[in-house]
C-alpha positions in Angstrom: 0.0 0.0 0.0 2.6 2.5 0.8 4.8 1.7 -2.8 1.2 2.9 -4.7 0.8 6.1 -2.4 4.7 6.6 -3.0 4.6 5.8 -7.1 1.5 8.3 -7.3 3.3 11.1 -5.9 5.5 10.6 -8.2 3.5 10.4 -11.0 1.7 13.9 -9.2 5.3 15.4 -9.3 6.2 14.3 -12.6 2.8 15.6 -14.0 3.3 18.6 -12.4 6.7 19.0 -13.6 4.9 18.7 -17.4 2.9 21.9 -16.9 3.8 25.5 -17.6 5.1 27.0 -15.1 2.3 30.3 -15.6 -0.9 30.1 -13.9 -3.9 32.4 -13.8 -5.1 33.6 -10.7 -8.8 35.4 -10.6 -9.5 37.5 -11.6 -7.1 36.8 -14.4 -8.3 38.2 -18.3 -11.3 40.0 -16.7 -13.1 42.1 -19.2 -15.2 44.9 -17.9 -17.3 47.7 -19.4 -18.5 50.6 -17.8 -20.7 53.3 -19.0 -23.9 54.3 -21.2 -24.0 55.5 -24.6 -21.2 55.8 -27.4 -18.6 56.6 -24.9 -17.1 53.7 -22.7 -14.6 52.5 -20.0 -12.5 49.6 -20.5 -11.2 47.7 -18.0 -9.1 44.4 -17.8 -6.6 42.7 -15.3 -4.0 40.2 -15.3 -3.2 37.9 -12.7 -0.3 35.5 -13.0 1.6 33.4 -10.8 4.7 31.5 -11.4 5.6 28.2 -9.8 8.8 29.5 -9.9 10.5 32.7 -9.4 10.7 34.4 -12.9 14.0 36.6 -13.1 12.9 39.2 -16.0 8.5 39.6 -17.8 6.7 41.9 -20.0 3.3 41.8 -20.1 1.1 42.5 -23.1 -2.6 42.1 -23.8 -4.8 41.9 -26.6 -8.2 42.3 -27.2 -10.3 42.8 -30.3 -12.0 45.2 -30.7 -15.4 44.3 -32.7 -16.8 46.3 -35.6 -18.5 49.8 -35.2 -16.7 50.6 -32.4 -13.1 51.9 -31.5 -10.0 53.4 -30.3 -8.4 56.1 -30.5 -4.1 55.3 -30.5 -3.0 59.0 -29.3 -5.7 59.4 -26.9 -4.9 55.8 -25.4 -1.2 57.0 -24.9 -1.6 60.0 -23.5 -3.9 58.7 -20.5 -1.6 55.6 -20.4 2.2 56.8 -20.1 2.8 53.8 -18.5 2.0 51.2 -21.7 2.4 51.6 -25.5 -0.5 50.6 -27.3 -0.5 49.2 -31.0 -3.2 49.4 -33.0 -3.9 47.5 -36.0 -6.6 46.3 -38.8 -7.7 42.9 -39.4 -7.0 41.9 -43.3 -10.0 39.3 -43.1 -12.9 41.5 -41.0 -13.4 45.0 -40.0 -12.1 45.0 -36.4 -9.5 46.6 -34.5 -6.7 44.6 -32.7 -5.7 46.1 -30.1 -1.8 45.3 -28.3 -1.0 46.7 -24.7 2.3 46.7 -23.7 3.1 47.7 -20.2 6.5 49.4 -20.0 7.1 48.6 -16.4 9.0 45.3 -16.1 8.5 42.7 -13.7 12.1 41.8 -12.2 13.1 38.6 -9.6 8.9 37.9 -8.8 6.0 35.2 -8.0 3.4 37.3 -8.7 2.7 39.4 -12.1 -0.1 41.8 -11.4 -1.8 44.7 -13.7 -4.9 46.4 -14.0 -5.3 48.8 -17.2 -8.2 51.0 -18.6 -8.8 52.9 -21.6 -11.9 54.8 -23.8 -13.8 52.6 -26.5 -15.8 54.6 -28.7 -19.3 53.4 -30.5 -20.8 54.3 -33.5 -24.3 55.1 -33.4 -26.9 52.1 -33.8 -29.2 52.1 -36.9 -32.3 50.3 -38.4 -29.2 48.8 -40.4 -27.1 47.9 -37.5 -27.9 46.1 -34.5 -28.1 47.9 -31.0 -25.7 45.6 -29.1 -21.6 45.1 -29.6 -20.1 42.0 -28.6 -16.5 41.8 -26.9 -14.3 38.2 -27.2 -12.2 37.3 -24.3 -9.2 38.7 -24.7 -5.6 37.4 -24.6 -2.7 38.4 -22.2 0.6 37.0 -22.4 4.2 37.2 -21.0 7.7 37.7 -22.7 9.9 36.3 -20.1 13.4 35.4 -19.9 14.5 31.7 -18.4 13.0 28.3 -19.2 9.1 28.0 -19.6 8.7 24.9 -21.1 4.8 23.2 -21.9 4.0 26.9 -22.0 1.3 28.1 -24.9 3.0 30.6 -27.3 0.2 33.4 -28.2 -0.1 34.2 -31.9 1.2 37.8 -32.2 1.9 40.6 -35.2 5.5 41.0 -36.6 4.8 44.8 -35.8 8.4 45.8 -34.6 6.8 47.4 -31.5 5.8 43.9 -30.3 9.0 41.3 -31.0 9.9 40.1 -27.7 13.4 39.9 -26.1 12.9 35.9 -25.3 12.0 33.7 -28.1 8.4 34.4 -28.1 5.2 35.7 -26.0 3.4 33.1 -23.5 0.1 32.8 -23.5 -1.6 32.7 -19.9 -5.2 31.3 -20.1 -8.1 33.9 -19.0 -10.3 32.3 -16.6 -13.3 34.3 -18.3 -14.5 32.3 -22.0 -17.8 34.0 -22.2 -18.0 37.2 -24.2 -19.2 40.2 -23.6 -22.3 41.8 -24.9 -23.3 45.6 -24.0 -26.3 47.4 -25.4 -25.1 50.6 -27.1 -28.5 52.6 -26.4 -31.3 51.1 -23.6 -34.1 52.4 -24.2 -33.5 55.3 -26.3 -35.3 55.2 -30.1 -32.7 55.9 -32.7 -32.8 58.7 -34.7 -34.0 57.0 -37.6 -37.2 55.9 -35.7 -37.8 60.0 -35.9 -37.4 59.8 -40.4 -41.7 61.0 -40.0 -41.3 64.2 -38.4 -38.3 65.3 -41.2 -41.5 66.9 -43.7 -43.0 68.7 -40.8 -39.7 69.9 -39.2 -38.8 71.2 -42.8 -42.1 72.7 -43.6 -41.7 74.4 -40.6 -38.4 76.0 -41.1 -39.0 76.8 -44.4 -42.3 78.6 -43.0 -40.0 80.4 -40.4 -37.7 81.7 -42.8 -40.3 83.4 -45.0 -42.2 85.2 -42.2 -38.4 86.3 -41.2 -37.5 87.8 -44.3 -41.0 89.5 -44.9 -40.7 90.9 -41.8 -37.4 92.0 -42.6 -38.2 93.6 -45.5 
């Protein structure tokens, strides 16, 4: 009985030793949206722990941002000194992917730790469009020097802005799969809703116009 227990501790450690060596703590790859209207909040956090201590990590995350809505590059940096943010177009939809890089570096750690935020910007719903966005989960990774083997490389751009100084960017799983969906207007009509009152709004400036300039004259 004791040679099992001590051959499945093995096999525990052995497994174990398998892994990667990155793990997500909550609330790891949160996604949160805060606001009404076309003018929003963004706000995601990482949470990673290592098994072991890492000597040297960047962090980068990146998130996709869906059609009719986006961001603004310049206005991003200029709230956010401490990231760089690369913005780029998909070649196969109309989206925005979006790459955060935070400038700080994480040096001799356990833990890697980050909260960032930043304005999203919607276009306004029509009869053509729907009223609702929807947000994917969205990816955050590490460039870390040392050994990280069993680890998940993430998929990046070439964009010179995002090579990394290790061999390549390590995906760390979100613990949040389920997209996000936010109404871009509750229960306001959209202004196509008010098409009817265009003749009577025109008739009546047109009316206005005339009494002004027989009066004026």
């Amino acid at each position: 009985m004791m040679y099992l227990v001590f051959l499945w501790c093995i096999v525990l450690v052995s497994a174990d030793d398998q892994s990667c060596r990155l793990i997500s703590n909550k609330p790891h790859g949160e996604l949160n949206i805060y606001g009404n209207g076309l003018h929003r909040q963004i706000e995601l956090t990482a949470a990673i722990q290592a098994k072991t201590r890492v000597p040297q990590c960047r962090l980068v995350y990146k998130v996709m941002i869906p059609e009719r809505a986006y961001v603004d590059e310049r206005e991003m940096q200029s709230s956010n000194p401490g990231y760089d943010f690369v913005v780029l177009f998909s070649k196969s939809s109309n989206i925005q992917i979006l790459y955060i890089v935070k400038k700080k570096l994480y040096l001799s750690t356990f833990e890697i730790k980050d909260t960032v935020s930043w304005k999203v910007h919607l276009q306004p719903p029509s009869n053509l469009y729907p009223r609702t966005l929807t947000f994917k989960t969205p990816n955050v990774a590490v460039d870390c020097n040392g050994e990280f083997a069993n680890c998940i490389a993430l998929k990046m751009h070439n964009d010179i802005r995002l090579k990394p100084t290790s061999r390549q960017w390590l995906h760390v799983q979100s613990l949040f799969s389920t997209p996000i969906r936010i109404n871009i207007f509750r229960n306001e009509k959209l202004h196509q809703d008010l098409s009817f009152l265009t003749g009577p709004i025109l008739i009546a400036t047109l009316s206005l116009t005339i009494f002004h300039l027989i009066y004026k004259i």
